[in-house]
ROTORSE-388339 format. One record per residue (C-alpha): residue number from 1; x, y, z. Coordinates in nm, 4 decimals. Layout:
+-----+----------+----------+----------+
:   k :       c1 :       c2 :       c3 :
+-----+----------+----------+----------+
: NUM :        X :        Y :        Z :
...
+-----+----------+----------+----------+
% end
This chain:
+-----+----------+----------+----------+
:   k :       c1 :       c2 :       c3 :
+-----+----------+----------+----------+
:   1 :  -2.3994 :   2.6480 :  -1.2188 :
:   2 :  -2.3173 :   2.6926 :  -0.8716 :
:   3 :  -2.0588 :   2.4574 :  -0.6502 :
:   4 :  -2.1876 :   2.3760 :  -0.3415 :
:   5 :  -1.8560 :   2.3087 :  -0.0884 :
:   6 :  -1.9795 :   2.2147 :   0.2302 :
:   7 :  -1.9015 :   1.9154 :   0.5254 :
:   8 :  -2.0146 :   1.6792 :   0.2957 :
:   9 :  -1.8030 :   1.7838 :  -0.0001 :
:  10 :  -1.4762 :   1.7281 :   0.2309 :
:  11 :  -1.6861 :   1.3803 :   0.2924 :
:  12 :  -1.6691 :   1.3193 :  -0.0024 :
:  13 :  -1.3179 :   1.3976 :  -0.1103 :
:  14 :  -1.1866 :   1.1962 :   0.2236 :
:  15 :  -1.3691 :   0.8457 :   0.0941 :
:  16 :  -1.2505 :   0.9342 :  -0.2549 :
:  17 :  -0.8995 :   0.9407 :  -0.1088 :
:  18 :  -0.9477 :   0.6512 :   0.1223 :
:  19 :  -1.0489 :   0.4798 :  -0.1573 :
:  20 :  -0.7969 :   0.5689 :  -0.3844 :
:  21 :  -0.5163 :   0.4595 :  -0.1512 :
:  22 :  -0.6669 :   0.1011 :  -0.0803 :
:  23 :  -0.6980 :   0.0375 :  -0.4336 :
:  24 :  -0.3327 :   0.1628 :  -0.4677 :
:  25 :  -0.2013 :  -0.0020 :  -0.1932 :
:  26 :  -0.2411 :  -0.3690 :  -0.3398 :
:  27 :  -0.0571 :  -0.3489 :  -0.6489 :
:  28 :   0.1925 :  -0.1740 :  -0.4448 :
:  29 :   0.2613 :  -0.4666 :  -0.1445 :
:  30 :   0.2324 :  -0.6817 :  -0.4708 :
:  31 :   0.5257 :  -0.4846 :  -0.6407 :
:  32 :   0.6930 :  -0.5244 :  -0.2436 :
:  33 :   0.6998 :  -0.8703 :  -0.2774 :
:  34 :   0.8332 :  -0.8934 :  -0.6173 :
:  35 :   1.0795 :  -0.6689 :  -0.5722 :
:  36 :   1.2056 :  -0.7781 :  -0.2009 :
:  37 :   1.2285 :  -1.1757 :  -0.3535 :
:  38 :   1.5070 :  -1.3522 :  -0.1969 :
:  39 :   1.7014 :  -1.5679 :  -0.4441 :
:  40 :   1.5063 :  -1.9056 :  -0.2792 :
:  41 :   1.1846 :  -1.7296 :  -0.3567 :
:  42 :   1.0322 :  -1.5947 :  -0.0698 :
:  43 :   0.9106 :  -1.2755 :  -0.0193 :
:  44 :   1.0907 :  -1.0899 :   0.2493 :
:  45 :   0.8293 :  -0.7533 :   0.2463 :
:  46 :   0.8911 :  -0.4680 :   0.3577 :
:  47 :   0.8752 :  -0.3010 :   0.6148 :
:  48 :   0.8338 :  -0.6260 :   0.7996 :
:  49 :   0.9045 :  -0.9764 :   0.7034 :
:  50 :   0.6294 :  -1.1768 :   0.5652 :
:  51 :   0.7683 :  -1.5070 :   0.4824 :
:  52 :   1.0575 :  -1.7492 :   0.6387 :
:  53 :   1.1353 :  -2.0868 :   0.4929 :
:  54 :   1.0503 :  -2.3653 :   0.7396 :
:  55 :   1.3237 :  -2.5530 :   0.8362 :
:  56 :   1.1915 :  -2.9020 :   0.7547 :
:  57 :   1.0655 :  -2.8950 :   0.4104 :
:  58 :   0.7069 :  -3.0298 :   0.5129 :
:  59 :   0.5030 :  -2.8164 :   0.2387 :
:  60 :   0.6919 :  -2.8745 :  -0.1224 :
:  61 :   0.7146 :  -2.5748 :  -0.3310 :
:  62 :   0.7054 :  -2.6609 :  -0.6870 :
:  63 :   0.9670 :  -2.3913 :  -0.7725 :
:  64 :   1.2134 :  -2.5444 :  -0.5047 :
:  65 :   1.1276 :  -2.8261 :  -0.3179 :
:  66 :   1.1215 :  -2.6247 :   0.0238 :
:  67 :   0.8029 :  -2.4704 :   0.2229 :
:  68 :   0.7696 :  -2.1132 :   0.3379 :
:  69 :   0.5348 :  -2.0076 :   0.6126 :
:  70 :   0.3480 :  -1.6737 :   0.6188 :
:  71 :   0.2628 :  -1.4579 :   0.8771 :
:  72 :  -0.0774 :  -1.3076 :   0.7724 :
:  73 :  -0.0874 :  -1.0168 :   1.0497 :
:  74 :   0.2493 :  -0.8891 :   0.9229 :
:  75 :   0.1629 :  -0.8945 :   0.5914 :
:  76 :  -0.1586 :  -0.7046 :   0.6782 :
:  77 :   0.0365 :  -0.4781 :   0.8884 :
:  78 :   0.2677 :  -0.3666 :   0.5760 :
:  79 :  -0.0616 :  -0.3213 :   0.3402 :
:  80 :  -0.2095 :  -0.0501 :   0.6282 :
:  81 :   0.1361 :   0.0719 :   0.6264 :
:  82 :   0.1558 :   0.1034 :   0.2466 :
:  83 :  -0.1948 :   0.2232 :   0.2238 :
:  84 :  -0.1594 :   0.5068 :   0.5027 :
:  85 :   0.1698 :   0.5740 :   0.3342 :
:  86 :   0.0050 :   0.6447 :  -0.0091 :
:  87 :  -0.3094 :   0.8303 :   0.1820 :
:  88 :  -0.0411 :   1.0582 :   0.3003 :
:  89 :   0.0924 :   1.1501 :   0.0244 :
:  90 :  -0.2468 :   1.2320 :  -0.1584 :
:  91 :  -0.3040 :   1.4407 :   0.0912 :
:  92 :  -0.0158 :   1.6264 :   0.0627 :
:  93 :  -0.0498 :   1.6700 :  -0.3300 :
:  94 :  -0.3929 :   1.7955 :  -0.2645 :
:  95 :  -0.2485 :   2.0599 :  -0.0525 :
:  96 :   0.0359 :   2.1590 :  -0.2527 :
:  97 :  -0.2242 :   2.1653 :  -0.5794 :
:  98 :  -0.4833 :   2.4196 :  -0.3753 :
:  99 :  -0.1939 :   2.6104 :  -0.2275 :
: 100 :  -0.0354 :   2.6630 :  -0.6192 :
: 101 :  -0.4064 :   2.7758 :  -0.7312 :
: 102 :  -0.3879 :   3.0206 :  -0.4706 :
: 103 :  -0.0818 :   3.1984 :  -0.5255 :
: 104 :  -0.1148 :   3.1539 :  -0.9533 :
: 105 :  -0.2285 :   3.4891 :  -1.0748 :
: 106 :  -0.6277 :   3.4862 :  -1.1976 :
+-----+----------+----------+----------+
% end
């Protein structure tokens, strides 16, 4: 059985990676907000700020009687963060992984 590795196989292992990190990359801005929680329950994200609570309590929130607005763009701007982030370091473990096959002795 013979491997073929040509343009398409590095295709191929691209989209798997691409893949990979979008998958990853939304239970990880879901563990962001979780973890970043400020103690009158917004999420603060991170790198940028997703959330602020509006000043006059217009929208209730069950959990404390005050509204929060979102920004969407920022919030999409942290998940291509996150998901480049994680891209990056496949990537790199890919690297390291063929570079330590290399050098092991056969």
């Amino acid at each position: 059985m013979a491997i073929r590795l040509g343009p398409q196989h590095g295709v191929q292992r691209f989209l798997r990676k691409v893949l990979i990190s979008i998958a990853l990359g939304l239970p990880g801005i879901g563990l962001i907000a979780l973890v970043t929680r400020t103690p009158e329950g917004d999420s603060m994200g991170f790198p940028f700020a997703w959330s602020a609570p509006s000043s006059p309590c217009f929208a209730p929130n069950p959990l404390n009687g005050c509204g929060f607005t979102y920004n969407v763009p920022m919030i999409a701007l942290d998940y291509a963060i996150w998901v480049g982030l994680i891209f990056a370091l496949l990537v790199a473990v890919q690297r390291l992984r063929s570079r330590a096959s290399k050098v092991a002795p056969s």
